[in-house]
N, C-alpha and C positions, 0 to 999 in steps of 0.2 A: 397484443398484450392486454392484461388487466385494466379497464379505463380506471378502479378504484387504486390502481398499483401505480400507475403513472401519474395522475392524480395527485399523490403525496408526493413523488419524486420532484414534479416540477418544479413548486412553488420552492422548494429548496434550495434547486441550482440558479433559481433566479437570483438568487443573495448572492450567488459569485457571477454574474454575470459578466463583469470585465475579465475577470479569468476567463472562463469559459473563450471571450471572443480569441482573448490571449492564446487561450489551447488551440484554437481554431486556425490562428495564423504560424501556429508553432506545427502545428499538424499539416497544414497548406507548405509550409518551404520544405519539411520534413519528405513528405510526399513528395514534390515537384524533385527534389533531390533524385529520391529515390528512382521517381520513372522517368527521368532524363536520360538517368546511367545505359539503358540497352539501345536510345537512339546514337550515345557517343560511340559506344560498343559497338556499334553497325558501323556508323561512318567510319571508325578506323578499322573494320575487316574490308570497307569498299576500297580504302585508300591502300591499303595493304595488299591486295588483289592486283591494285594496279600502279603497285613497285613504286610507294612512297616514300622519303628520305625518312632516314631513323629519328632527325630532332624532331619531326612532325610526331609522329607515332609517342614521342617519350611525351610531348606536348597532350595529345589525346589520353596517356597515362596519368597525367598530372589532373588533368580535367575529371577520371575517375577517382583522382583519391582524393580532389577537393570536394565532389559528389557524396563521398563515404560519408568524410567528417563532418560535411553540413545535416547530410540524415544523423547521422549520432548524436553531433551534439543537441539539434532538437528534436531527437526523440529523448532525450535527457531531459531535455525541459519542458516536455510536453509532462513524462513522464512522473515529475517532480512536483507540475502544476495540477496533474489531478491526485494525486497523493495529498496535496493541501484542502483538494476542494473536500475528500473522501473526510478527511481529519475533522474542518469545519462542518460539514451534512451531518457526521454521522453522529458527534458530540452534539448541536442545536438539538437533530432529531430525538436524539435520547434522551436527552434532557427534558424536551416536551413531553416525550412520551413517561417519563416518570413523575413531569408536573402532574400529566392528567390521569395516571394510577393512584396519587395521593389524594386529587382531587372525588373520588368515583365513590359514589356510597357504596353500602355494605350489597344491596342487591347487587349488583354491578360485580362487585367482588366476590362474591359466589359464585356469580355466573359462570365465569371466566375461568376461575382456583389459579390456586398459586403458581402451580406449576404451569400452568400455559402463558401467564404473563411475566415467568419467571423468561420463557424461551421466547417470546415474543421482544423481551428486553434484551437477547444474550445471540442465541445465535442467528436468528432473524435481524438481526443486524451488523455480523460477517455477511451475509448477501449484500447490505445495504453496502457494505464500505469494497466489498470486492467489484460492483457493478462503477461506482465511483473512482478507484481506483486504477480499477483492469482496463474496464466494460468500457470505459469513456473514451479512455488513449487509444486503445485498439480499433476503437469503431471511427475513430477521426483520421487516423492515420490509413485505414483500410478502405473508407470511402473517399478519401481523396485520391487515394492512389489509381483504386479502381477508375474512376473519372478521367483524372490526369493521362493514366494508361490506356485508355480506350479512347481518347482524344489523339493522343498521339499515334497508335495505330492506324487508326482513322485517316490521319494524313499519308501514312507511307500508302498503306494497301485498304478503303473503306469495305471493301469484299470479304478477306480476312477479317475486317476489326467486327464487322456488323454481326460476322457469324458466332465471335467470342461474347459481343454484348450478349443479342440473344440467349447462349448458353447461359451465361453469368446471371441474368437478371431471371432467367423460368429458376436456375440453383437456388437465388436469395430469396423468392417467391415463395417455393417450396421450403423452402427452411423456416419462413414466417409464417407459413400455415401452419407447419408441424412446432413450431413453437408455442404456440394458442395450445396444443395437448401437452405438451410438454410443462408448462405453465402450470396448469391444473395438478397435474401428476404430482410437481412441485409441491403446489399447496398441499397435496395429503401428508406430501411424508412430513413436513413441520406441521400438520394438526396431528400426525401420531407419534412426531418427538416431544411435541408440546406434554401429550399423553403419558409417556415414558417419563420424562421430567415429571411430571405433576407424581404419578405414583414414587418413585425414587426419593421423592422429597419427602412425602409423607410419610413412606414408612421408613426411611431411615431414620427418620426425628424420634419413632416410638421404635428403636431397634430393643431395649429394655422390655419392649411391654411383649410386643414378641415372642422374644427368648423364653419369657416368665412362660407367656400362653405356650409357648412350643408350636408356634406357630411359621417356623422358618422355611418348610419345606411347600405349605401352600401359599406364601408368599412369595417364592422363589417361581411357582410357578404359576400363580397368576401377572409374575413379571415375565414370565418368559413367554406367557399367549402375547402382549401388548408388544415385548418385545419382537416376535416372529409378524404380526401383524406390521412392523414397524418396516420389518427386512424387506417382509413382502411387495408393501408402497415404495417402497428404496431402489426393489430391485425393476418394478413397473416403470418409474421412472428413469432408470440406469437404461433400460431396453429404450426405452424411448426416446431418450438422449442420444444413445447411441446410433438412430435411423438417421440423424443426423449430420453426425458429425463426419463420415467419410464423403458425404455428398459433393463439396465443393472440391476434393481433390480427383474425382471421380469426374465431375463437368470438367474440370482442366485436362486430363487423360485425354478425356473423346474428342475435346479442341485440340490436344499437339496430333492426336491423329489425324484427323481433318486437317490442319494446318501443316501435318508433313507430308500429305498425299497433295490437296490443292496447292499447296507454294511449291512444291517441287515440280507440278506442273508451271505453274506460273514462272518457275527458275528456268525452266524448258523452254520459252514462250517468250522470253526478255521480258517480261512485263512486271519481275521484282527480282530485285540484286540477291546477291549472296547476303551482303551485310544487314541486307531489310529481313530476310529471312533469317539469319540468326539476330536480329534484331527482333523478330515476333516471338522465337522461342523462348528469347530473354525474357520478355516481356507476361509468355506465359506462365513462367515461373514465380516472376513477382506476382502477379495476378491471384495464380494460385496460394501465394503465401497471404495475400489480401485476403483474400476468399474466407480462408479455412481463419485468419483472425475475425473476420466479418462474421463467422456462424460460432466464432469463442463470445463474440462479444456480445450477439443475440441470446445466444444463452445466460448471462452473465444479465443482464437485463431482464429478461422473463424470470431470473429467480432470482433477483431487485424489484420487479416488479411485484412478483408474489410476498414476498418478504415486504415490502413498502404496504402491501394490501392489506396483511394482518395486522400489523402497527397502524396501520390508517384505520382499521376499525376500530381498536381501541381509541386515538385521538378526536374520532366524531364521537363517540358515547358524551353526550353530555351530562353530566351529574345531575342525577332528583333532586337532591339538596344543594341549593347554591344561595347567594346573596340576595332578597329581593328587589327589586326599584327603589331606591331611595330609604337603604338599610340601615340602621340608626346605628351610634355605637356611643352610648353614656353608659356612667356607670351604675352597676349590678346590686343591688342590696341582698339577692336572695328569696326574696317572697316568690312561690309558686301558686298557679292556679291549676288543674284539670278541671277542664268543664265536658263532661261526656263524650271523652277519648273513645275511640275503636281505633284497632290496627285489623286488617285484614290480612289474611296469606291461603295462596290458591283456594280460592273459594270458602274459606272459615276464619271466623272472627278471634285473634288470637287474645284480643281485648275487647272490651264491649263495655259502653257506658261507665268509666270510671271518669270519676268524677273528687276531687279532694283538693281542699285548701292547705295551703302548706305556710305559715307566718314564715318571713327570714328569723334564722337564728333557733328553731327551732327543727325536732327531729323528726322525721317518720318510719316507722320501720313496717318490712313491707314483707309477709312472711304469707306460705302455700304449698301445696305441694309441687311437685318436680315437674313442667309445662304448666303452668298456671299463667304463667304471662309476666313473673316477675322481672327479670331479666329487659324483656323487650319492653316494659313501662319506662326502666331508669333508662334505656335506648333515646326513649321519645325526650329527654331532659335536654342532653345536648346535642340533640337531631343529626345522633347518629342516623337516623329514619324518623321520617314524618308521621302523624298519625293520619287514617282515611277516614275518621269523624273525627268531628268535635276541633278543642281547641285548648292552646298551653300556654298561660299566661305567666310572664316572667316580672313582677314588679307591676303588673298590671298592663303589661304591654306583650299584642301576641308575641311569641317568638323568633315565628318568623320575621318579623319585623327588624329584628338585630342582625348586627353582621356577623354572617357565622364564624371567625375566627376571635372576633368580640365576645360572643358567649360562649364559645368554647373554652375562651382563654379565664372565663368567670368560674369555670366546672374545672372538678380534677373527678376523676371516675379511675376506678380499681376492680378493675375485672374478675370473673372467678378464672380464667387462665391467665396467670401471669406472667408475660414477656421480658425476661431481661435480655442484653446485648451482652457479649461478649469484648467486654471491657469493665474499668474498674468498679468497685461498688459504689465508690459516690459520684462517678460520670450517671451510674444509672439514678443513684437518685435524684441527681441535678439535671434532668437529663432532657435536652429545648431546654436550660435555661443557662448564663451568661453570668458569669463574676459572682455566683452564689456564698456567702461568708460562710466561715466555717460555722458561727454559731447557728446558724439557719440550718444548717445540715445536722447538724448536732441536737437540735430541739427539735428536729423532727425524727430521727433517728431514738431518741429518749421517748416521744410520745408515740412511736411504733414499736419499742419495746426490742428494740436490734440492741442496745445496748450491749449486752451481757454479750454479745456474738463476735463482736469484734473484737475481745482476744483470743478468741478461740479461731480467728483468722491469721492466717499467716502474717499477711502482712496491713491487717486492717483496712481503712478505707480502700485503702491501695491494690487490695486482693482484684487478682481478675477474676469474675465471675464464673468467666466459660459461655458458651453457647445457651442460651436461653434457661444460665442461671445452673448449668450444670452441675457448679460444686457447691449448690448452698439445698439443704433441704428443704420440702415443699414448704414447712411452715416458715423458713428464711425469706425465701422468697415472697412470699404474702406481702411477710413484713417490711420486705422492700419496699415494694410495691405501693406499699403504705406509708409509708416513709416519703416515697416516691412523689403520693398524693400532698402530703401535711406539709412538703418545704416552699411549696408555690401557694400557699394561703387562700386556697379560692373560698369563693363566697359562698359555692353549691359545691358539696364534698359528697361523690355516690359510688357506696360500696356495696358491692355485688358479691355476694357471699365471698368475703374478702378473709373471714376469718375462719371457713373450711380447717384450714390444714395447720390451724394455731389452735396449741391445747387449751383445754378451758381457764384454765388458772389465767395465762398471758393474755387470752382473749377479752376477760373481765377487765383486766387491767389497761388495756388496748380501749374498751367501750367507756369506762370510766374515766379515761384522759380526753377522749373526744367528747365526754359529757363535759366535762369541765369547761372546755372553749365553746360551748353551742350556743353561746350568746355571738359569737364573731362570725358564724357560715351556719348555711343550713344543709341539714345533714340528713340524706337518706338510707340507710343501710336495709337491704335485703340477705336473710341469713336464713339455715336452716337449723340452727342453734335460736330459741327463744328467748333464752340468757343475753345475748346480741343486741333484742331490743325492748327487755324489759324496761328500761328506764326510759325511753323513748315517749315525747310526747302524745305521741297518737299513732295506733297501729290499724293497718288493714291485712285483712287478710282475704287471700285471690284463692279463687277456685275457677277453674276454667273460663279462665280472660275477666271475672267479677268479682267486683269486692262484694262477700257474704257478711263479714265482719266490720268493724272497725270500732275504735275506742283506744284507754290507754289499758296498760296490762291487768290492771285491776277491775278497771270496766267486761274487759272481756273475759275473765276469768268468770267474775259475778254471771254471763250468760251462760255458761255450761255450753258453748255450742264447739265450734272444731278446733278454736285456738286453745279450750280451756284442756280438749281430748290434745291435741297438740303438746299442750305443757305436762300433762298426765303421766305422755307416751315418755318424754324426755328426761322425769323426775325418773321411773321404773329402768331406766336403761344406766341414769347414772347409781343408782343404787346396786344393779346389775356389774355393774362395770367397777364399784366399790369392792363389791364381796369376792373374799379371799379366795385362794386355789384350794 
């Protein structure tokens, strides 16, 4: 099996390790039960042969059905006991495993997409809980029995027993080789379900944009290639599973025929009773039912193992961004530094030498065209991603030096995709936060300019949104979003073309309420509207990853250079967009 798959499995079942011994002993009488039952079954055909009184015989009945019910009842409780460990593994495990997706920066989460760590969360851990489960009881009850059983054979006839071992141990041999391909097999088809999930996610979210494009019938069938690709690994795997799975009833076949040709010589011979000899065939039965649980449970393990393997890769990813040695956490004022930032990505610099002071309390807006680098600069603020030059001073102190959920907790950032949940409107706006009053929800709701909206909601704050904001239109949503930002007070407030899909009238009135409080946070807004950051203390402007410009609006206008062609473009379009039909 996978040493990375096994690996993540151990240290798990180490935290129930008194169960486990528990399972062990419950698996051990379970077992001993079970492969007694064909030595008492022999002794009473021998006693029965040689015209034994009936209370004996009722006595040797009685012996089987206390046999029965000890294997029952603890195979119940074997049963019950890995059903708990499955419950415990598989909850710890997952929960780790979504600590350390929340944990993973943004590279990390690209790498990966949604959809693979959607399935690495979901059904890669139905393996986990059926290998814990199934996998564990089967394979404790099936190796002792096997044992127990071949120990016992051992004593009536070692001639018989040695030739069933032999068989039995080249079977589980050979089923552990073919499980190593098996294994692998495994891992494709959950790296092309992961596949399937990842695309099913994505384009069902834009089923709208779709329809609009008419784009339904090649999306249908760039699912059905991923799809057939998926069947294909399903069904490589299913053939390969399958070389499997008759093998151990197949080794028990060629043993009852060997063991009905040599014992019936041996029955010829005096050298083994009638009862020893339906006592071996018993015994191969059980055997055979070990067997063929023995190669369920190997399976059940190699694809735990492969399933533990993917989730264990995610769990060693260690995040780029994490806390440093001796990471501070005072509080925040707001004052920024860049001192000759670069960000790199595959071999080009997506920023280069930016460099600007920023007072707390005061605004920058930060305006370019579309790749310019704005976006990933207000990235470097609350490290979402680090910079590969230079350096970002918070108060006077690198950044890295804070604890990042300390400065994070200093930032509220507002995306240009806005996320809501699918719950009420003021969960979302309150939303990571605890016992918020109403008038804090209320004054932010008023300087995001939602006001007006809430009657026109059914049921006001109360309204459910829907799935990422579904019933509220794009400019509603902003204004969540914004709302979202304004009710946690932070120090550093960075909006990312936040005002897109707010018409200009409300966006003015949005920019003007946040001028008003810019003595209390310092404020960076990136827009593609000028108007956004006309009043803004100091503006730059980016041209592929460099500030060409900077000044405040009046400064930069006085240069005639791109911001002033900028604001030209945006007077000509709104005068455009004035004039009548």
């Amino acid at each position: 099996m996978r040493d990375t798959g096994l690996r993540f499995l151990l240290p798990y079942m180490r935290r129930y390790r008194s169960l486990l011994l528990l399972g062990l002993l419950y698996g051990l009488i379970g077992a001993g039960a079970s492969a007694f039952s064909p030595t008492l079954l022999g002794w009473a055909v021998d006693e029965l042969l040689a015209g034994v009184r009936v209370p004996l015989l009722g006595l040797y009945a009685l012996g089987l059905i206390g046999l029965a019910g000890t294997l029952a009842f603890f195979r119940y409780q074997l049963r019950m006991l890995s059903g708990q460990i499955a419950v415990g593994v598989s909850y710890q495990m997952s929960q780790d495993l979504f600590n350390t997706i929340l944990a993973l920066d943004q590279r990390a989460l690209q790498q990966y997409g949604t959809g693979d760590l959607l399935s690495r969360a979901t059904s890669d851990f139905i393996y986990i809980w059926r290998f814990y489960s199934a996998g564990f009881q089967m394979s404790v009850h099936a190796l002792f029995l096997l044992g127990i059983g071949c120990a016992l054979m051992a004593l009536t006839s070692p001639l018989l027993a040695s030739i069933v071992v032999v068989m039995l141990a080249v079977s589980i041999g050979v089923q552990v080789g073919l499980g190593r391909i098996v294994e692998r097999a495994f891992d494709r088809v959950q790296h092309n379900l992961a596949l399937v999930s990842a695309f099913a996610q994505e384009h069902l979210s834009a089923v709208r944009m779709l329809t609009a494009y008419s784009q339904e019938q090649a999306v249908v069938h760039a699912f059905r290639q991923l799809n057939e690709q998926y069947a294909r690994q399903n069904l490589a795997f299913v053939l390969r599973s399958s070389a499997i799975t008759p093998l151990p009833s197949l080794v028990v076949m060629l043993a009852r025929a060997i063991i009905l040709g040599l014992g019936g010589i041996m029955i010829i011979r005096g050298s083994l009773s009638i009862g020893q000899y339906v006592q071996f065939i018993v015994y191969l039965g059980l055997l055979s039912n070990a067997a063929v649980q023995l190669s369920r449970a190997l399976e059940r393990l190699q694809q735990g193992s492969a399933a533990a393997g993917r989730i264990g890769e995610v769990l060693l990813r260690q995040p780029e961004i994490a806390d440093a040695p001796g990471a501070i956490a005072v509080p925040i004022r707001g004052q920024l530094r860049l001192e000759r930032v670069g960000v790199r990505s595959q071999n080009r610099w997506i920023l280069q030498d930016i460099s600007v002071d920023i007072p707390a309390g005061t605004t920058l807006g930060i305006v370019g065209a579309t790749g310019s680098g704005k976006s990933t600069l207000l990235s470097l603020i609350g490290r979402i991603r680090d910079p590969d030059a230079g350096q970002i001073f918070v108060d006077g102190v690198d950044a890295r030096q804070y604890k990042l959920q300390h400065l994070r907790r200093a930032i509220a950032l507002v995306p240009q995709e806005t996320l809501l949940f699918s719950m009420p409107l003021r969960d979302n706006i309150t939303f990571g936060l605890a016992n918020v009053p109403d008038d804090y929800v209320l004054r932010a709701i008023k300087a995001a300019r939602l006001s007006n909206d809430l009657v026109q909601l059914p049921q006001g704050l109360a309204t459910l949104v829907g799935e990422r904001g579904a019933s509220l239109s794009g400019g509603q949503k902003q204004r969540t979003a914004i709302a979202r930002a304004l009710v946690r007070d932070p120090q550093i407030l960075l909006l990312d073309d936040a005002l897109a899909s707010v018409d200009t009238q409300t966006a003015a009135e949005i920019v003007a309420e946040l001028g008003s409080a810019r003595q209390q946070r310092t404020t960076l807004i990136v827009s593609q509207r000028l108007a956004a950051v006309r009043e803004a203390d100091q503006i730059i402007v980016l041209e592929d990853g460099r500030i060409v410009e900077r000044g405040t609006h009046r400064e930069l206008l006085a240069q005639q250079g791109q911001y002033a062609a900028m604001y030209r473009r945006e007077l000509q379009q709104a005068e455009t967009d004035d004039e009548p039909e």
